[in-house]
N, C-alpha and C positions, 0 to 999 in steps of 0.2 A: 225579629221573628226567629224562633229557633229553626236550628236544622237539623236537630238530631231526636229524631222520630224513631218508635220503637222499629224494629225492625219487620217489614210487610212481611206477610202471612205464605206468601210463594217462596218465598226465600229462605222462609225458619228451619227447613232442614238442615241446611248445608251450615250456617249458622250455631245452631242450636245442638247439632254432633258436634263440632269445632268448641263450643261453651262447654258442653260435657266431657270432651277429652284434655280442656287444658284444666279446669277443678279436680278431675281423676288424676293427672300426672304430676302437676304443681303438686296438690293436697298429701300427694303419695311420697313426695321425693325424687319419683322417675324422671322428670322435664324440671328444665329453668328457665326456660325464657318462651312466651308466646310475644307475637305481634300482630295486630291488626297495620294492615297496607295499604295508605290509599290516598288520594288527594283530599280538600278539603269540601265536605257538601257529601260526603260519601257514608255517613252516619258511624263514622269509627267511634268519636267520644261518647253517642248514646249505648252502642255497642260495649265499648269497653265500662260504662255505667253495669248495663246487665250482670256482664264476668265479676265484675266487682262483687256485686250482692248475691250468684252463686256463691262464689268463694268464701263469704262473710257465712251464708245459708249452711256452707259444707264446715265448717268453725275452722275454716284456715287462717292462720293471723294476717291480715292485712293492712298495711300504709302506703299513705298515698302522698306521691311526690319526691323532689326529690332526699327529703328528711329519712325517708326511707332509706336509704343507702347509705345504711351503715351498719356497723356489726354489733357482738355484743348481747346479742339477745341470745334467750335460750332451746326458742326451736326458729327455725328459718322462714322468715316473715317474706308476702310477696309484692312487693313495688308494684302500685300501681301508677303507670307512667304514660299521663295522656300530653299530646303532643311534644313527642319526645324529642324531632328534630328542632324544637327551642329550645332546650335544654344546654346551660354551657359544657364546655368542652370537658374541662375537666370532671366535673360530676357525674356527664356520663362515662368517662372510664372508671372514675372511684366504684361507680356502679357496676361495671364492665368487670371488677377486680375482683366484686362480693360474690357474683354468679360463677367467675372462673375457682373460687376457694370455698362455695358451696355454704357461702354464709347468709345467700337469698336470692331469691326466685322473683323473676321479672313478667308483667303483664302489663304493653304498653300500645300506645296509638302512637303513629304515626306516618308523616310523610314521607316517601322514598328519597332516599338521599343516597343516592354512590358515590359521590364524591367528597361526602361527609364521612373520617375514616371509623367516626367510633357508632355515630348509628348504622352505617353499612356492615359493620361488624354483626353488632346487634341482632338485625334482620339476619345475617348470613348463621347466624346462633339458632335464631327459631325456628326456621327453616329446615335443620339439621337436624330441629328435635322434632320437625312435622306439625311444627305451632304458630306458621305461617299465614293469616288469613290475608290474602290480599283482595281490595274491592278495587273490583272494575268497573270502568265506565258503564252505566245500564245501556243496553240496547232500547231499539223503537220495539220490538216483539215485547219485552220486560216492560217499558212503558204502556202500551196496549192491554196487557195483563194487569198491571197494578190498575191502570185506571179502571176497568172490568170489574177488579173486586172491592173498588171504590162508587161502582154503581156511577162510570160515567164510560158512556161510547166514543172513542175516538177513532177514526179514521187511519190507517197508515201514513198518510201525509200530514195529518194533524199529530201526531206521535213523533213522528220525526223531527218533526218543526220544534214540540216542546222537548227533546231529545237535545239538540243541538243549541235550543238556547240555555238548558243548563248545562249545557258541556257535560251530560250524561251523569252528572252528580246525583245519585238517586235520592240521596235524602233531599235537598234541592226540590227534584221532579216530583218528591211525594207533597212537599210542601204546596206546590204547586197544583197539580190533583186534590189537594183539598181545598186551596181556594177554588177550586171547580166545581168542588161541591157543594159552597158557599162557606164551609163552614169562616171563610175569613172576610168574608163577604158584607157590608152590613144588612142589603138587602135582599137576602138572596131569592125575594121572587121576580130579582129583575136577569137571574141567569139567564133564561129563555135566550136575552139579547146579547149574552154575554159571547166573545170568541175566546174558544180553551188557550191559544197560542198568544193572544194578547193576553190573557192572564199570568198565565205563564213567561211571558215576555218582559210584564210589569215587574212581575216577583225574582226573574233572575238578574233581571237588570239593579237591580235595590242591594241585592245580595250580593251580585260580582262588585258593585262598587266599594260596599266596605270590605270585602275581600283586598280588591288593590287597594284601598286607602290605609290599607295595615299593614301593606307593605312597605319595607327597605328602600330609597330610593335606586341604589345599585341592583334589585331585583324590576323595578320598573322599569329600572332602563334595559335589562334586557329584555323583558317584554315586549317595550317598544321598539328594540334592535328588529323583535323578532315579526313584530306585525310591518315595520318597512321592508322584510325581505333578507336581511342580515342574516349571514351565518354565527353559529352558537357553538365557533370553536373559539378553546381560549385565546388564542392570538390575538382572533378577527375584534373579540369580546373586549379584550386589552387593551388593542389598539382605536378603539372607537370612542370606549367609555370611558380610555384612561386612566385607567384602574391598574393598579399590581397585579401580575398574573395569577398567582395565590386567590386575590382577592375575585378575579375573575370567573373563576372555576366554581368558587364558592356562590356569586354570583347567579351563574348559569345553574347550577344544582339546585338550587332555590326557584329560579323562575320555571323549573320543569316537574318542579316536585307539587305548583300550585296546580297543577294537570291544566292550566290554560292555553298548554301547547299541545300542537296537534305530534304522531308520532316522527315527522320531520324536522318540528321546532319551527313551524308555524305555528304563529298567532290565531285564534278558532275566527274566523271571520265575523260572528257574531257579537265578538266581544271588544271588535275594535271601536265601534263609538264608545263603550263605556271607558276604554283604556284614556282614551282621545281626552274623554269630560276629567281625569282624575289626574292625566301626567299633562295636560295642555298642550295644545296646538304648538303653541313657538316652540315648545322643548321635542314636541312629536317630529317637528321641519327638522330642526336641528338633528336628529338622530337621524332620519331620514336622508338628507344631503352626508352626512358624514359616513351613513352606509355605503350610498353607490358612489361616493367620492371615494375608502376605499377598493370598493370593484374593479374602480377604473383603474385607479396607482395600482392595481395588483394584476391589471393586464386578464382579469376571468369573469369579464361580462357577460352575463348571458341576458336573452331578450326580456326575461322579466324585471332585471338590474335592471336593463338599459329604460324600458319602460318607468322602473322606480326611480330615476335617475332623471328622469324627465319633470316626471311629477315633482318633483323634489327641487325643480327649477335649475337643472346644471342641461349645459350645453355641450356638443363636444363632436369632433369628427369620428371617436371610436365610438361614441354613441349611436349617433347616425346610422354607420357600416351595419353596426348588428340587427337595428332596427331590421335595417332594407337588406340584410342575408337573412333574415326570418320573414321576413313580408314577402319574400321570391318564392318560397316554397308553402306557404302559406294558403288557403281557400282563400277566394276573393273579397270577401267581406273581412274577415281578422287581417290578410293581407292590407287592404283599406286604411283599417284602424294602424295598423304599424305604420303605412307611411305618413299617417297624418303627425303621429306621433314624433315623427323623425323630422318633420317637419320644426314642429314646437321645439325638437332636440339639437335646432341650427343647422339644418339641414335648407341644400338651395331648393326657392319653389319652382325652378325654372325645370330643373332637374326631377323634383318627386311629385310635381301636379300633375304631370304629363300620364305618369303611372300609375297613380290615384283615378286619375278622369276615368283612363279606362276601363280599370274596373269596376268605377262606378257607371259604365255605359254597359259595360257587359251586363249589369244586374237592370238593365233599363228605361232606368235614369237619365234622359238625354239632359233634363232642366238642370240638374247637380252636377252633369259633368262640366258642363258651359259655361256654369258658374266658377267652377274651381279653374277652370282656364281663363275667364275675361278678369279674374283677379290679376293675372300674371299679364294677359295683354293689352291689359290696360294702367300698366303701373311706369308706364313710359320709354320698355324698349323699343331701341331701334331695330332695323330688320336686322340682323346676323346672324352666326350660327347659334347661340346660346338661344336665343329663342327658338329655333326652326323648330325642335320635337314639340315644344308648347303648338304653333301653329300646323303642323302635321296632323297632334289629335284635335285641334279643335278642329280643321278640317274634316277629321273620320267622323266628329262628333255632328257636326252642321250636315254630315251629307244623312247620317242615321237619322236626324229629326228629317229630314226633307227637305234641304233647304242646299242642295246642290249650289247654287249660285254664289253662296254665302264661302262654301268649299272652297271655290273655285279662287274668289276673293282676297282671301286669304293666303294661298301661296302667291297672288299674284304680288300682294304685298311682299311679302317674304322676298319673292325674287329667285331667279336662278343661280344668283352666285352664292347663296347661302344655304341650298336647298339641302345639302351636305347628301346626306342617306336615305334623303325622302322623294328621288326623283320619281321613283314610278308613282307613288301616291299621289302628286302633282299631276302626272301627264292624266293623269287620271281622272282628278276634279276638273282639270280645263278641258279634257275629250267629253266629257261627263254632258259641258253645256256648249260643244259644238265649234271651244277654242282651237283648232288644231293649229294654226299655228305658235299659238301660247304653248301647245303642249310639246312641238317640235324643240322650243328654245329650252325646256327643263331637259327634253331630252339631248341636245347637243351641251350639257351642264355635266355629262359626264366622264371627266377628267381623272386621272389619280391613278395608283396602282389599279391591276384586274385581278381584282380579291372576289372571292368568292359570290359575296355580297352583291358587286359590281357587276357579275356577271349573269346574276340572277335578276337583279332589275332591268338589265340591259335586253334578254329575252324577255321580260313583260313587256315594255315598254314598246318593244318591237314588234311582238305581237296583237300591242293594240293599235298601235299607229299605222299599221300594216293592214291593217285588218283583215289578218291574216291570211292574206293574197300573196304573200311572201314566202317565202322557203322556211320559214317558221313553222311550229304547231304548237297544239295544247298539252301533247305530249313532253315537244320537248321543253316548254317552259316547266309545266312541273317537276323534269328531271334537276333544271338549273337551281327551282324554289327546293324543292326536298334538299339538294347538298347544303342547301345555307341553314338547317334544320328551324329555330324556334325565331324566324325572322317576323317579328314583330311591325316593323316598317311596310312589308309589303300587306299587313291585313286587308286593307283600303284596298285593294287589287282583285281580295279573291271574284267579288262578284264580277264585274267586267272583264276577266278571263273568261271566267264560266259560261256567260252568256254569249259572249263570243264564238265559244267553243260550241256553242248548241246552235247558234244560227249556220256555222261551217259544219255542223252534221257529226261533230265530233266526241262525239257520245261517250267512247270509252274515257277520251281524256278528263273531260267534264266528273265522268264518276272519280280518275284518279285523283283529281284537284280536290274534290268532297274530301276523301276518304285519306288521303296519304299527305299532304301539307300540314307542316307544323303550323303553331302559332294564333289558327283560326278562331273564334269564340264560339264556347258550344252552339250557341245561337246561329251564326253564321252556318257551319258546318251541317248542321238538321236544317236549315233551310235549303242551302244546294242537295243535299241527299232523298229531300221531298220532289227537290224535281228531277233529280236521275230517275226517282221511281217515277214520276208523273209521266214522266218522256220516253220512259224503258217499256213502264206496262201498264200504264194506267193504275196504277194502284192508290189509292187515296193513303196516304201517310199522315195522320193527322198530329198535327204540330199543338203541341199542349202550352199550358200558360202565356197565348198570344197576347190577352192585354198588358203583358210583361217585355213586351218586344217592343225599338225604336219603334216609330214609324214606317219609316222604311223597309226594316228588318220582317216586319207585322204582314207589310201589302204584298212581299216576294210569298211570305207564307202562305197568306190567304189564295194567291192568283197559283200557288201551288198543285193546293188542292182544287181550284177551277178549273187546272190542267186535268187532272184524274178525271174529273166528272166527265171533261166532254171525249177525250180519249176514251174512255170505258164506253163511251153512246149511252150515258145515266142521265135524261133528262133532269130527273126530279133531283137529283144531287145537285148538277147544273144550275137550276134555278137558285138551290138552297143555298147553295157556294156565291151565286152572284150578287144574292141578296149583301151575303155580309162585304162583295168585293165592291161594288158599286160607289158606297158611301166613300170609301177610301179612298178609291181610287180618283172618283171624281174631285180630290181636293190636292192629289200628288202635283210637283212638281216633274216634270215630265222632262228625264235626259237620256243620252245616246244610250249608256249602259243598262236603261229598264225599256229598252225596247221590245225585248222578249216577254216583260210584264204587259205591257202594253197592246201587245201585239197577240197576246193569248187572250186576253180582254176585251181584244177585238172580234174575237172569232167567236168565243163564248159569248157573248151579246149579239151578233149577228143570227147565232141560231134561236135565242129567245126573242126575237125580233125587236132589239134596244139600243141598237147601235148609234142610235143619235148621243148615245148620252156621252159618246167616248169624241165627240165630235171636235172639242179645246184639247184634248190631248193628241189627237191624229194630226192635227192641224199644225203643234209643235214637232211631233215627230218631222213633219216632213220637213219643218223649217230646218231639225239640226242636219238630217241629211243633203237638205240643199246645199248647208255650209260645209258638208264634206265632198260635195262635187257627186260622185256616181261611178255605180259598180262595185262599190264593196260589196262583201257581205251581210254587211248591214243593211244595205237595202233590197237585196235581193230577197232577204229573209224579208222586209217589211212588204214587199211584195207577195210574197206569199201567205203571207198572213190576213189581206186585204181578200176576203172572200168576195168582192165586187172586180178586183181588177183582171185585164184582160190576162189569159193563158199565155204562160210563155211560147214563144215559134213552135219550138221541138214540143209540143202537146198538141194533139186533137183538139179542136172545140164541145166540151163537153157538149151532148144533150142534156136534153131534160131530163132528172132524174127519176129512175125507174119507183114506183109507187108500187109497197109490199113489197118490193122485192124479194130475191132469197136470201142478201146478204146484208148483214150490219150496216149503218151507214162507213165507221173507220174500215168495213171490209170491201164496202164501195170505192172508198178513194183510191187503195190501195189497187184495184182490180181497175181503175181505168188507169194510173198511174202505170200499170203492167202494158193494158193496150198502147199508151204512148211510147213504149219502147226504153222506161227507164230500168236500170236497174236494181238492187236491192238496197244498195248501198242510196243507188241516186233518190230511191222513193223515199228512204231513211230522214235523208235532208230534206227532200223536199214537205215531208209532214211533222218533223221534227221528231223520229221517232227512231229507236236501233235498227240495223238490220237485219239483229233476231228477231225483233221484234214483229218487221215486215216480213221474215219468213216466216213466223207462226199465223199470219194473217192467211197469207198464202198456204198453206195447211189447211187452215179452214175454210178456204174459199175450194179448192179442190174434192173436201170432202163433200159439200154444199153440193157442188154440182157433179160430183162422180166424176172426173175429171184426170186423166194420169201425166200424160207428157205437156211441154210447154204448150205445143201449138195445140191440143186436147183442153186445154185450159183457156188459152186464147178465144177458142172457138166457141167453150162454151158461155166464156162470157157475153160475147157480143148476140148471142143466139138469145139469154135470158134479156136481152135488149141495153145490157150497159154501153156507152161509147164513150 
């Protein structure tokens, strides 16, 4: 199939002035040398056909080739010289000799060569005389046009597609465009079904093959240097393909002059199956391994060697490093792909599943992370340290599907003497399902220097074992987590902090823990922040992509936004929110740390009058806290969350609630909470709510009843009938 088509119709100006000034200055005497500039497919030789038969039309004496270059004649004849970079060496300067002594005039096609010194010459000659045509790649706008005045519609993404599979060869693309037209077609009334980009896909693949197949072997090899990844200096060039340096250069000049490098000396992506079918597989390995082998002996890896280096079947610990220093900074998904990568690269799995899982959990994925960890804990370690971060995450991993007990199991295997850096995550799955004394023994596991680290699990730890009845707070564990900044070990932690921190009324801390703790998963982090607002002001914060969340991670969401609704006094949200909490919730496994899940679940079904349904999960609550004895906070808060159980001492016995009243029912609680004598703070905790919060209520219970000083307010509550 030719490729050298007259020249399109949008193009003939720039062209066709370029044809009229090199017949004027050649014909005249004034110029000696023009050149056409361009890779192969770029319609130079039908081009330089044209020039030829002006030239012939203008009665200049013309020869063609290199017989041409020579003297002796009586007026000065013009070489016509189509593919001049195959030209031998010597002939082109014999040529080079006729034009510098003005015994003949040069009109030629060819490929760029700079590192060819007598055609770079050449080109630097025509140029000089302003007889420089050089063809560039067509763009997709150019393709879109031709195809236009070819009477065929292409899309921008259809344009580009055929753009890029001829590597912008316009003569190529026109060839192409007309088999669109049918004209190459033999049926062309089966176009209708035809796709333009598989036309054109067919035709440049046909095309690029005998292009490489006329090629040099030392020019395909650098091709293929260049599609493994390989650098296209002559050293790298020398030393891979073992070539003479000379020969090198020469080499590389040739494989850039075929334009199937991109302008970095990348291989075009498109044209690697066809390179693949024409230099073969074992020879393609072979160049491959020998590129990122030397990457590695030259100590300048970087992640896509290391990647190509993998692929290529080489192993290696500098391999690995760079994999997993680009997979650290890396988004979670490519992050993902790198460590897997590093894995294949001899990398331990003990080591890069751990950090794989998680970010495959972060994206979801409870079923993929648990898989890539029962590969490692079930491939026959014993307990010790080398396994403990495998079973640390498969523990965060077991407690996000809901399966608490499974957590819990898991370190119990592991053990305390191995638990190494994962103590508070331990006391955490065993407080989790009621073990405190299992949780006590992780916690006296810790030994060793008081490193930062140490000091910061040592306040969680104590804060949950405490239950925060201790000289501890939520304050100051998050001051100890923040200095240890991107502590990845304590993630397992945040929620059982948090909820801690809200059943002890500790509001501000709870927000600090959301907002200022490294290490959290976005997921985690917009969970806790859902309920600082649920708990702050009622505010529904609605949590997007929930069917994208553990399980676990899913039902805090959901019981989130069940908190907004019934804070707000929004029935019909209420319901709406229940609807979706219900299902889920009725299938939770039920432990110490989602008791504030539980226990809002309880309260929201009690007002839609459903509370039987939360009956197997109240039933558990009370078992874990039987097994922590009595009087934490834990249960004080489960107590108040039980809209059935009796009024603490220090509280009036409600009445019966006033019907119509003036006030909200959250404006209710808060207005007999005042008559019992608590204060801002105490009503705070006792409803789960700030004490801004409780002061803005109070604001509007005041304005309600025109009301100015405390006992003006007192009075006029119990007056409207509240008690």
């Amino acid at each position: 199939m030719s490729l050298e088509i007259a020249e399109p119709a949008h193009r003939r100006p720039v062209a066709g002035d370029w044809i009229d000034d090199v017949v004027q200055r050649l014909g005249s005497g004034t110029g000696d040398c023009a050149l056409i500039v361009g890779p192969p497919g770029t319609g130079r030789s039908r081009l330089l056909a044209v020039v030829e038969k002006a030239l012939r039309d203008a009665g200049v004496p013309v020869v063609v080739g290199p017989a041409g270059a020579s003297a002796g004649r009586d007026r000065r004849p013009v070489v016509i010289a189509d593919d001049l970079h195959s030209w031998p060496a010597d002939v082109v300067a014999e040529l080079a000799a006729h034009l510098e002594h003005g015994q003949a005039a040069l009109v030629g096609a060819t490929e760029r060569r700079r590192r060819d010194p007598g055609v770079a010459a050449l080109i630097a000659r025509a140029r000089r005389n302003g007889l420089e045509l050089e063809r560039h790649p067509t763009s997709t706008g150019e393709v879109i046009d031709r195809a236009a005045q070819m009477g065929v519609s292409l899309t921008p993404t259809e344009a580009s597609h055929i753009r890029r599979r001829c590597a912008g060869a316009g003569a190529l693309i026109d060839v192409a465009l007309e088999a669109v037209c049918g004209e190459d077609i033999e049926d062309p009334d089966s176009l209708s079904e035809l796709d333009p980009v598989a036309i054109a896909t067919r035709i440049a693949r046909d095309w690029h093959h005998q292009l490489l197949r006329d090629l040099d072997d030392d020019t395909l090899d650098v091709l293929a240097m260049a599609a493994a990844g390989g650098g296209l200096d002559p050293h790298s060039v020398s030393t891979i393909l073992d070539l003479d340096p000379s020969a090198a250069v020469v080499a590389v000049d040739r494989a850039r002059g075929t334009g199937l490098l991109s302008a970095c000396d990348r291989m075009l992506p498109e044209l690697i199956d066809t390179l693949r079918d024409v230099v073969g597989e074992i020879r393609l390995g072979v160049l491959r391994r020998r590129t990122a082998r030397a990457s590695l002996d030259a100590g300048t890896l970087t992640t896509d060697d290391a990647i190509r280096a993998v692929e290529a079947g080489l192993t290696g610990a500098a391999i690995v490093d760079t994999l997993c220093d680009a997979a650290a900074g890396a988004p979670p998904e490519r992050a993902a792909a790198l460590l897997a990568t590093a894995e294949r690269g001899g990398g331990a799995r003990e080591i890069l599943r751990p950090r794989r899982a998680r970010l495959v959990l972060d994206s979801g994925d409870v079923v993929g992370a648990a898989a890539l960890l029962d590969e490692v804990l079930q491939s026959g370690h014993a307990p010790g340290p080398a396994i403990a971060e495998t079973v640390a995450v498969a523990a965060e991993v077991a407690t996000a599907a809901g399966r608490p007990a499974h957590a819990a199991e898991l370190f119990g295997w592991l053990g305390a003497d191995h638990v190494g850096g994962h103590r508070a995550a331990a006391v955490c799955a065993l407080l989790a399902v009621g073990d405190r004394s299992g949780a006590q023994a992780f916690r006296a596991a810790g030994t060793g220097p008081p490193s930062t680290l140490r000091h910061a699990e040592d306040a969680v730890i104590g804060y949950l074992l405490d239950a925060g009845d201790g000289d501890s707070s939520c304050d100051a564990v998050v001051a100890a987590w923040s200095a240890v900044g991107d502590a990845v070990a304590l993630r397992p932690c945040a929620w059982p902090v948090f909820a801690l921190a809200v059943h002890r009324g500790e509001l501000d801390g709870a927000r600090a823990l959301a907002d200022m703790v490294d290490a959290l998963a976005p997921a985690d982090r917009a969970v806790l922040r859902s309920w600082v607002s649920a708990l702050s002001g009622g505010i529904d914060t609605e949590m997007v992509h929930l069917d994208q969340l553990p399980p676990t991670i899913r039902l805090r969401a959901l019981v989130a936004g069940l908190a907004a609704a019934r804070r707000a006094d929004d029935r019909a949200a209420l319901a709406a929110r229940w609807q979706q909490v219900a299902p889920v919730v009725s299938m939770m496994q039920v432990t110490l740390h989602d008791l504030l899940v539980v226990g809002e679940c309880r309260q929201g079904a009690a007002l839609l009058d459903d509370a039987d349904r939360l009956h197997r999960q109240c039933a558990a609550v009370d078992d874990l806290l039987g097994a922590l004895g009595s009087g934490t906070a834990w249960h004080r808060a489960w107590q108040s969350s039980d809209a059935s159980a009796p009024a603490a001492p220090a509280q009036a016995p409600p009445a019966d609630p006033v019907v119509d009243g003036p006030l909200t029912d959250r404006e209710a609680e808060v207005a007999r909470e005042l008559l019992a004598g608590y204060t801002y703070r105490e009503i705070g905790e006792r409803l789960f709510i700030s004490a801004k919060t409780v002061e803005h209520h109070v604001a509007n219970i005041r304005r309600r009843l025109d009301a100015g000083s405390r006992s003006e307010l007192l009075a006029a509550i119990r007056e409207v009938g509240y008690r």
